[in-house]
C-alpha positions as CSV (number, residue, x, y, z in Angstrom):
1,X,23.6,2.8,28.8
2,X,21.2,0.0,27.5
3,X,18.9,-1.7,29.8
4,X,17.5,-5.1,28.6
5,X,14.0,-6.2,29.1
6,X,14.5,-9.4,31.1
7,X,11.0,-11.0,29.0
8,X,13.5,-11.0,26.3
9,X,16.3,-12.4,28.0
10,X,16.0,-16.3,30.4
11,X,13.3,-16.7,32.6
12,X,13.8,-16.2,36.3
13,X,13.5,-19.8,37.3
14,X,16.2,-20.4,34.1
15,X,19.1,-22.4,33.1
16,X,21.3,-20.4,35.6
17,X,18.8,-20.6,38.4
18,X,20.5,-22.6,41.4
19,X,17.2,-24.5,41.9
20,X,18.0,-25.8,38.4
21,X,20.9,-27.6,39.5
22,X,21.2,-30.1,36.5
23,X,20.8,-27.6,33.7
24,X,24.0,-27.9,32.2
25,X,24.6,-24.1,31.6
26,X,24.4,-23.7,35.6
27,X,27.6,-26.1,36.1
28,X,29.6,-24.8,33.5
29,X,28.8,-21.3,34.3
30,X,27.7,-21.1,38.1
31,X,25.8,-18.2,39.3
32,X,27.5,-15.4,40.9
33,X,26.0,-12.7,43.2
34,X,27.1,-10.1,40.5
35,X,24.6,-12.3,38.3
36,X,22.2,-12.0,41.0
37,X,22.2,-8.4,40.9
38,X,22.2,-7.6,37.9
39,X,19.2,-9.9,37.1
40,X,17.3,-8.1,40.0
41,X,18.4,-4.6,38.5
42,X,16.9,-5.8,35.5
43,X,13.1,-6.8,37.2
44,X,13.2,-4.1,39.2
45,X,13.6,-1.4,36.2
46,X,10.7,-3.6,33.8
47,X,8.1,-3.8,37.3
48,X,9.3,-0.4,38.3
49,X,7.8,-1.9,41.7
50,X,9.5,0.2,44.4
51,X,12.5,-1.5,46.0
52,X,12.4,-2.9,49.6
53,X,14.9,-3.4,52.3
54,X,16.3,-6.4,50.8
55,X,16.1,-5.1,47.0
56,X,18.6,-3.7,44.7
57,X,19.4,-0.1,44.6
58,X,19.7,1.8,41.5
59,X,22.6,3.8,41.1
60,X,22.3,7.1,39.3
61,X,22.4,6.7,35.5
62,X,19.3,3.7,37.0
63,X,17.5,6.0,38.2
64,X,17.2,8.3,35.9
65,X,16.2,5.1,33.1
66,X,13.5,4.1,35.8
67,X,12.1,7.8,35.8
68,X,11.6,7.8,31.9
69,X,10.3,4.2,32.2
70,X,8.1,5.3,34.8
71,X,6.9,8.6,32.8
72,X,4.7,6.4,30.3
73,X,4.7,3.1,32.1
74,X,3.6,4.0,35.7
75,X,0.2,5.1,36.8
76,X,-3.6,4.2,36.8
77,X,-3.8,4.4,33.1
78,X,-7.0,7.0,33.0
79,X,-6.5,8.2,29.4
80,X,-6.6,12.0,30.6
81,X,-2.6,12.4,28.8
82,X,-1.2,12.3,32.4
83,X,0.3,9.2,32.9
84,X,0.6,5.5,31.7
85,X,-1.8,2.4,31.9
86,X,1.2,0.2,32.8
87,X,2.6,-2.2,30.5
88,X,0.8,-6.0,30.3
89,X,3.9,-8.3,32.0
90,X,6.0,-5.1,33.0
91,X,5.6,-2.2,34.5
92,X,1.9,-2.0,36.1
93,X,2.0,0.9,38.2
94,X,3.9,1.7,41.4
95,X,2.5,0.0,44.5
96,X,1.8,1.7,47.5
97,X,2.0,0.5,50.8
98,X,-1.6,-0.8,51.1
99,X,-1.3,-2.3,47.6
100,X,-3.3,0.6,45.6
101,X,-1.5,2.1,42.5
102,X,-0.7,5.5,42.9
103,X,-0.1,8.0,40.4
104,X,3.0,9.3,39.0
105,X,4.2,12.6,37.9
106,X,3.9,11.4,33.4
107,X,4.6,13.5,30.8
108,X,1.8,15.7,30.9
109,X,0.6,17.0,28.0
110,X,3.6,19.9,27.8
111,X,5.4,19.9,24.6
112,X,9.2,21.0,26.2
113,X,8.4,18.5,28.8
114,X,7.5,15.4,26.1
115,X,10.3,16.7,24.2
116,X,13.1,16.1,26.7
117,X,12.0,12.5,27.4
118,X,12.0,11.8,24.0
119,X,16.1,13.0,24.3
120,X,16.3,11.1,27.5
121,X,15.2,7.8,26.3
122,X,17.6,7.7,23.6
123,X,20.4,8.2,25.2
124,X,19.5,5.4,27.3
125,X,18.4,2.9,24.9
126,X,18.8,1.7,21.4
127,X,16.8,3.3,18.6
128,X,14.5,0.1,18.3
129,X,13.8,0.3,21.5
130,X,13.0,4.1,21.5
131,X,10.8,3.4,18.6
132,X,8.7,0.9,20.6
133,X,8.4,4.0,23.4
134,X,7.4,6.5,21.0
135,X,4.9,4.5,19.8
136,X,3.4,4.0,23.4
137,X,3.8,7.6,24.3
138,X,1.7,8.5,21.3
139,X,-0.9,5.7,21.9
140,X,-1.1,5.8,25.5
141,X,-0.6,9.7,26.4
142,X,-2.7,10.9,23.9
143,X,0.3,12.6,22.4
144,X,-1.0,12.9,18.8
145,X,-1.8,16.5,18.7
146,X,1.8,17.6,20.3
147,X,3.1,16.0,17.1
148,X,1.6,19.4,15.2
149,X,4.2,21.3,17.3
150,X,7.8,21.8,15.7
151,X,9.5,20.9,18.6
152,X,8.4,18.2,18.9
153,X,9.1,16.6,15.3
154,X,12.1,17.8,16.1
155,X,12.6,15.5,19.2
156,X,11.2,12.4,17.6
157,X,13.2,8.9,16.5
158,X,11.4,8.9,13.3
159,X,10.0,5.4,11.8
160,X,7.4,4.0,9.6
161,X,5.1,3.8,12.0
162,X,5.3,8.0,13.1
163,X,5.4,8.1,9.9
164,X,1.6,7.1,9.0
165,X,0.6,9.1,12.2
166,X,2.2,11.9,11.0
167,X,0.0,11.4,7.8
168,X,-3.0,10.9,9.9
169,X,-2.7,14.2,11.3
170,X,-2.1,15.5,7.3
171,X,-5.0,17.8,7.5
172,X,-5.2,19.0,11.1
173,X,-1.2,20.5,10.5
174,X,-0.3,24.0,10.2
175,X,1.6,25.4,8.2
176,X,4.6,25.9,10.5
177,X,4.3,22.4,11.6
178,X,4.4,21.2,7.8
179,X,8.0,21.8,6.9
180,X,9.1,20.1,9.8
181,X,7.3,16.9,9.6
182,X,8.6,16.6,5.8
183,X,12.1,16.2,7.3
184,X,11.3,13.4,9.1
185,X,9.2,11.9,6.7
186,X,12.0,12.1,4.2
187,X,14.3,10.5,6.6
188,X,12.2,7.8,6.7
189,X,11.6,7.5,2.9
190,X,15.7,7.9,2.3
191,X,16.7,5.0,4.6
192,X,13.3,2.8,3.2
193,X,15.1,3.9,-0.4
194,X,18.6,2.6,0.6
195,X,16.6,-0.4,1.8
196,X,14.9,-1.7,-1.3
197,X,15.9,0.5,-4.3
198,X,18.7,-1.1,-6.0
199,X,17.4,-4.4,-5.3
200,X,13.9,-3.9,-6.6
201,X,15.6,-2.2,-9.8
202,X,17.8,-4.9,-10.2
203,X,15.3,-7.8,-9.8
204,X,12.4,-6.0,-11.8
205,X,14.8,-4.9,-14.8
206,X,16.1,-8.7,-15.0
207,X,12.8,-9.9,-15.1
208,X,12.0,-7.5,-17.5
209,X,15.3,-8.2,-19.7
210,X,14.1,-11.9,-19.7
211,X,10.5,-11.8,-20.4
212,X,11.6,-9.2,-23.7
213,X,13.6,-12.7,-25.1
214,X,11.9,-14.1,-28.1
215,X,11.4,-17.5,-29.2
216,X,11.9,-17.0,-32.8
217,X,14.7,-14.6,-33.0
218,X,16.6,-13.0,-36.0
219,X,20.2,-14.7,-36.5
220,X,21.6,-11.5,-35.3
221,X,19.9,-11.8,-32.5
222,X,19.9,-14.9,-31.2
223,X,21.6,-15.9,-27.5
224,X,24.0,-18.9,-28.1
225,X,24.7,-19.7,-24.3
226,X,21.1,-20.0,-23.8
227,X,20.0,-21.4,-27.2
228,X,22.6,-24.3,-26.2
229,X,21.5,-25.0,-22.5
230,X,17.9,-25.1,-23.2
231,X,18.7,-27.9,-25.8
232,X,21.4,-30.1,-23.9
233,X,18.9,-32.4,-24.3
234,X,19.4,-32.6,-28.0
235,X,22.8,-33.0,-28.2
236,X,24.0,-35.9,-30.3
237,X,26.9,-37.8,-29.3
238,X,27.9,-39.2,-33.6
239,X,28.3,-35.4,-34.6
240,X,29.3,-34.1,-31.4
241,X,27.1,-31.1,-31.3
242,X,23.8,-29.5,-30.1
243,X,20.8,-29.7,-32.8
244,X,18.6,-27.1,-31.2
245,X,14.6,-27.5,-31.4
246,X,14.0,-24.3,-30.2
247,X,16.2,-20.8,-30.2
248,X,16.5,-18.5,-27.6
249,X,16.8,-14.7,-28.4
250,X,17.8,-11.1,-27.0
251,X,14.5,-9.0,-26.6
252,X,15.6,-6.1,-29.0
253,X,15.3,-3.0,-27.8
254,X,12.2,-1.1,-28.2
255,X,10.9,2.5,-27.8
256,X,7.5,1.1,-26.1
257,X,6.9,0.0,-22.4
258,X,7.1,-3.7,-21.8
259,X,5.1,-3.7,-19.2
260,X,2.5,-1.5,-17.4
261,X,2.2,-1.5,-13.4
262,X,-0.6,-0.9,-11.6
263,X,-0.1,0.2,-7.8
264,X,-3.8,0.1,-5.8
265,X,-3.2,1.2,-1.8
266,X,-6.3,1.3,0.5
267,X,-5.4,4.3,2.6
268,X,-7.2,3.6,5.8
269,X,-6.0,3.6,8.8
270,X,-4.8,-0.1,9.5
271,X,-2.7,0.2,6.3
272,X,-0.2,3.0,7.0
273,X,2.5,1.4,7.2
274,X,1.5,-0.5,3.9
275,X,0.9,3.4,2.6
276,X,4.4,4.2,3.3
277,X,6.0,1.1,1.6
278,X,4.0,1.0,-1.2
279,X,4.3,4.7,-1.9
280,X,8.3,4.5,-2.1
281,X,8.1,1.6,-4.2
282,X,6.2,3.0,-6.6
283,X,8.7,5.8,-6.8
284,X,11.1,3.3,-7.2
285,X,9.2,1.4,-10.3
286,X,8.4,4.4,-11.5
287,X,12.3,5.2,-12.2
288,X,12.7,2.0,-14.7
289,X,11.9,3.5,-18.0
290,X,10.5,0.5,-19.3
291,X,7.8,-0.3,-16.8
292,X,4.8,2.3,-16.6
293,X,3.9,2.7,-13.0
294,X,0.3,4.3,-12.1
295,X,0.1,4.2,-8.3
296,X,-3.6,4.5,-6.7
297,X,-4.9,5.5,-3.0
298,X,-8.5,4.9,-2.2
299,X,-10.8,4.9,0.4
300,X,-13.8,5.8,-0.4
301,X,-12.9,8.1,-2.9
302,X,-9.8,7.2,-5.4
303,X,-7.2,9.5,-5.5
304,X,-4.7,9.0,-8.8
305,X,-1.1,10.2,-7.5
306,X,0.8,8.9,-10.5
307,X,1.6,12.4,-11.7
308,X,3.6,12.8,-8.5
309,X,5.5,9.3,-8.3
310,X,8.8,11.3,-9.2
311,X,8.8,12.5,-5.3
312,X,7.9,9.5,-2.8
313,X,7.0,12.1,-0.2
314,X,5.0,14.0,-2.5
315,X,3.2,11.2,-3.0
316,X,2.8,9.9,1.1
317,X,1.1,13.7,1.5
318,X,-0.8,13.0,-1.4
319,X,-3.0,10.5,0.6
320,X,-4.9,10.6,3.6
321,X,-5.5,7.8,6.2
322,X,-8.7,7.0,7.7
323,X,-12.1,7.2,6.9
324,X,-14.1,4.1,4.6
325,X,-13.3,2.0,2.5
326,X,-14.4,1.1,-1.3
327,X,-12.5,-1.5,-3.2
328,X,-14.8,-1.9,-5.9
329,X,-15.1,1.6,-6.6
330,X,-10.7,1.4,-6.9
331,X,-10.9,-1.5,-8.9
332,X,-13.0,0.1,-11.4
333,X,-11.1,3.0,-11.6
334,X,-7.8,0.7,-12.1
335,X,-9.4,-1.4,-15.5
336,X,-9.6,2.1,-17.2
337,X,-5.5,2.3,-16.8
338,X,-5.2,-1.0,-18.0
339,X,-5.1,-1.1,-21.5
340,X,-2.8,-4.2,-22.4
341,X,-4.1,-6.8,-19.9
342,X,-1.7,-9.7,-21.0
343,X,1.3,-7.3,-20.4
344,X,-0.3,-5.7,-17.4
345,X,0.6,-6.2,-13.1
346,X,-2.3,-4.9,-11.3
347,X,-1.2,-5.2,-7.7
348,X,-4.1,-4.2,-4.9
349,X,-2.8,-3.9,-1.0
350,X,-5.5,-4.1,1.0
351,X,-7.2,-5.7,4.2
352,X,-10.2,-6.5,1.8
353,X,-12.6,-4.7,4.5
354,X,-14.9,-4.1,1.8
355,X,-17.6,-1.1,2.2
356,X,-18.7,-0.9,-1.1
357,X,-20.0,-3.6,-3.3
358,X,-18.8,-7.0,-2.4
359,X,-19.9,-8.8,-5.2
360,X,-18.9,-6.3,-7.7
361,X,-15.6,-6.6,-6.1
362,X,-15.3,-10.1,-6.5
363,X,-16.4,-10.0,-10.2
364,X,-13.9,-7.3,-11.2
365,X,-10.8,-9.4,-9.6
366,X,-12.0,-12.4,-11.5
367,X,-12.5,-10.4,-14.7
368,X,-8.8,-8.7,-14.5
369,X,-7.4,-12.5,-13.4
370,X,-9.5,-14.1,-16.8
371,X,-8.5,-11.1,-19.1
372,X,-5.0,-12.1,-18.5
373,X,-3.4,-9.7,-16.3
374,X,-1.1,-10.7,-13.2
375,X,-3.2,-9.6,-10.2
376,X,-1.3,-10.1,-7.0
377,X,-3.9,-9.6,-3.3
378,X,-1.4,-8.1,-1.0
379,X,-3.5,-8.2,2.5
380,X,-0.2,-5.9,4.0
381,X,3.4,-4.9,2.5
382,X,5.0,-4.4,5.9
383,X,7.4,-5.9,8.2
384,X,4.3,-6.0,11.3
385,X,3.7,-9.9,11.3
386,X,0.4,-11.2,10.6
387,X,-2.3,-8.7,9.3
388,X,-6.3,-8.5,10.2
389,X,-7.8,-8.9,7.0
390,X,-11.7,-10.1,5.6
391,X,-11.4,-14.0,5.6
392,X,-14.4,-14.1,3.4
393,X,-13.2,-12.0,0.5
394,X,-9.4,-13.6,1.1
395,X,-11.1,-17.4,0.5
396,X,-13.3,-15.9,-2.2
397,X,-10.5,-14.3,-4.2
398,X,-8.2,-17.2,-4.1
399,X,-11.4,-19.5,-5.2
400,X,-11.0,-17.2,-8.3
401,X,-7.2,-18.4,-8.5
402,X,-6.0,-14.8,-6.9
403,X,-4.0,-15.5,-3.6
404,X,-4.3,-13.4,-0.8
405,X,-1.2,-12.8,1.1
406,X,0.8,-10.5,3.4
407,X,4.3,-9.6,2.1
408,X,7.2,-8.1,3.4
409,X,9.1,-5.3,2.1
410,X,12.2,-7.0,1.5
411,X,10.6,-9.8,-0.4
412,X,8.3,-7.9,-2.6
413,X,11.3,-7.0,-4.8
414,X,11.4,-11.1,-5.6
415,X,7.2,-11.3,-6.1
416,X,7.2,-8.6,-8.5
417,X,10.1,-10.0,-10.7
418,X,7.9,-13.1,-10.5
419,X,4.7,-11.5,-11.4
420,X,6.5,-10.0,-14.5
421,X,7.4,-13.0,-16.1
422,X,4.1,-14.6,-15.4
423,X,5.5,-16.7,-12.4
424,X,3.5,-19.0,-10.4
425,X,2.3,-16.4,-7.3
426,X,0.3,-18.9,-5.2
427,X,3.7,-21.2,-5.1
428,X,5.6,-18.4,-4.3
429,X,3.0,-17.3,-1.5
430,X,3.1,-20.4,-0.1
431,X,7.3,-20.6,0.5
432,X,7.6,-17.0,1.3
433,X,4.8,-14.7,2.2
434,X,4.1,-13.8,6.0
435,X,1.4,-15.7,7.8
436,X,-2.2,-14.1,7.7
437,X,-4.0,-14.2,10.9
């Protein structure tokens, strides 16, 4: 059974409100007292405000959805792991009779308990929704440190977003725990892989394909459907044929990479989900034999993981979120890989917090970007909405001509076919990256 939040759906005074009598939706579909109901079911389960003599009364199956509502929702929101803080526009705690919130019985901080409401709330809502839960259960209740407990792993909806908490908590893991939360991070990296792995080989091996084509081929090797539309223009109507100024060839194959790929990831904390995107497509990249793919983690040490880009979730427990941050010290250790900077993609995701040496920074962006290599600023490769980022070092690098820009995983494929055959990345930023904010 699904329950709706009723934020998402009309507004109580709506469109099939009887006070709004000339809204057309109320005369073609007139309220009913099933509407009623149901509408009032539906406050009652978000508010969790206990019902009165003239209120609706939950069946069963409602019941049982208001008790894991009210589990994480419901309570005076002390922080001590016991019970919610109550949910800003929804459920704020249970009201008493004199108006004080009182507390509820929570989730404790009991592994079996915690792990049969994670089975509860999904059978009674979708997995997006359960998702949105988890993610309140672990930030609300404190739950972080039952996610070291098998069971519990074993209980979870797993996402992205478990996923870099899971990574958080790397270190702190036994053993026992270990195995167990590689399972759900590779269910996580397998449906991220089905996600973006064909389409990222496709678009990045087509750019590739195209940017090998050479201006000055042999006759052998010459492209005749695209020798003849890029001269149209030259056709001549007396001899009734196509005098070509310029001739389009194939790339012939070579032994050598076309391109190198560099792959820079701030691993603190804000960018995990940015960590866990990056690191699959770098795996992915690192699959097309005529790319070379180094993939990078820093903080404030860098970490080089490109020996282990062959396993995605090798690479995801490779890093470790949290801590500082140095960009310059990253950036420097990224110009040593680059050898070929005309054929080179340096690509840096990061919030640009910078707490090493601004300036130096700032130089060695505008050094890469004048050398000739394709630097592309991602301030977040996620699909969160708007990133927190440094304003100042955003402005600054796009002063240097390097936009700053958050990107979603689903159009990245696109920017780094782009950024491969020298594209125009601010244009493209512009029509299709996510707002910053």
């Amino acid at each position: 059974m699904t329950v709706c939040d009723p934020a998402s759906s009309q507004d109580p005074a709506s469109s099939r409100d009887p006070e709004f009598p000339h809204d057309p939706v109320t005369a073609q579909n007139p309220v009913t007292p099933a509407d009623d109901q149901e509408r009032l079911r539906r406050w009652r389960l978000l508010l969790g405000s206990p019902a009165g003599p003239d209120g609706p009364r939950l069946s069963a199956s409602d019941q049982a959805i208001d008790a894991a509502l009210g589990a994480l929702y419901d309570g005076d929101g002390d922080g001590d792991g016991d019970v919610g803080g109550g949910r800003p526009g929804g459920r704020g705690g249970r009201g008493s009779a004199d108006g004080r919130v009182r507390r509820s019985a929570g989730l404790g901080a009991s592994a079996p308990k915690v792990a049969r409401w994670l089975g509860d709330i999904r059978t009674y809502f979708p997995s997006t929704v359960v998702q949105v839960m988890q993610r309140d259960a672990i930030d609300r209740l404190n739950l972080r440190q039952l996610l070291l407990e098998p069971e519990m792993l074993d209980a979870v909806e797993p996402d992205v977003h478990l996923v870099g908490t899971l990574l958080s908590l790397n270190h702190l893991m036994p053993e026992t725990t270990k195995a167990t939360a590689r399972q759900v991070v590779a269910r996580v990296v397998a449906e991220i892989e089905r996600r973006i792995a064909n389409r990222t080989r496709a678009a990045v091996s087509g750019a590739l394909n195209r940017a090998a084509r050479t201006r000055r081929p042999r006759p052998r090797d010459i492209d005749w459907n695209r020798t003849i539309a890029a001269n149209l223009s030259r056709y001549q109507p007396a001899h009734r044929t196509v005098i070509p100024e310029r001739l389009v060839g194939y790339g012939r194959r070579q032994q050598v990479m076309a391109r190198d790929m560099v792959l820079a990831i701030d691993q603190s904390g804000s960018m995990a989900s940015s960590v866990v995107y990056a690191s699959v497509f770098g795996a992915v990249l690192a699959s097309i034999r005529s790319l070379r793919t180094s993939l990078v983690a820093f903080d404030t040490a860098v970490v080089d993981l490109t020996s282990q880009l062959s396993d995605p979730i090798d690479v995801l427990f490779g890093v470790q979120l949290g801590g500082g941050t140095d960009i310059n010290q990253a950036i420097a250790y990224c110009q040593g890989l680059i050898t070929r900077p005309r054929e080179s993609i340096f690509v840096l995701i990061s919030d640009l917090y910078e707490g090493g040496i601004q300036e130096e920074m700032l130089a060695r962006m505008g050094a890469l970007h004048a050398a000739g290599v394709q630097v592309v600023a991602l301030l977040a490769l996620s699909d969160e909405g708007a990133p927190s980022f440094d304003a100042a070092n955003a402005a600054a690098l796009a002063a240097l001509g390097i936009p700053a820009f958050a990107c979603t995983p689903d159009a990245f494929p696109d920017l780094l076919a782009l950024a491969i055959e020298g594209g125009d990345i601010e244009s493209w930023a512009h029509r299709n990256a996510q707002p910053a904010g």
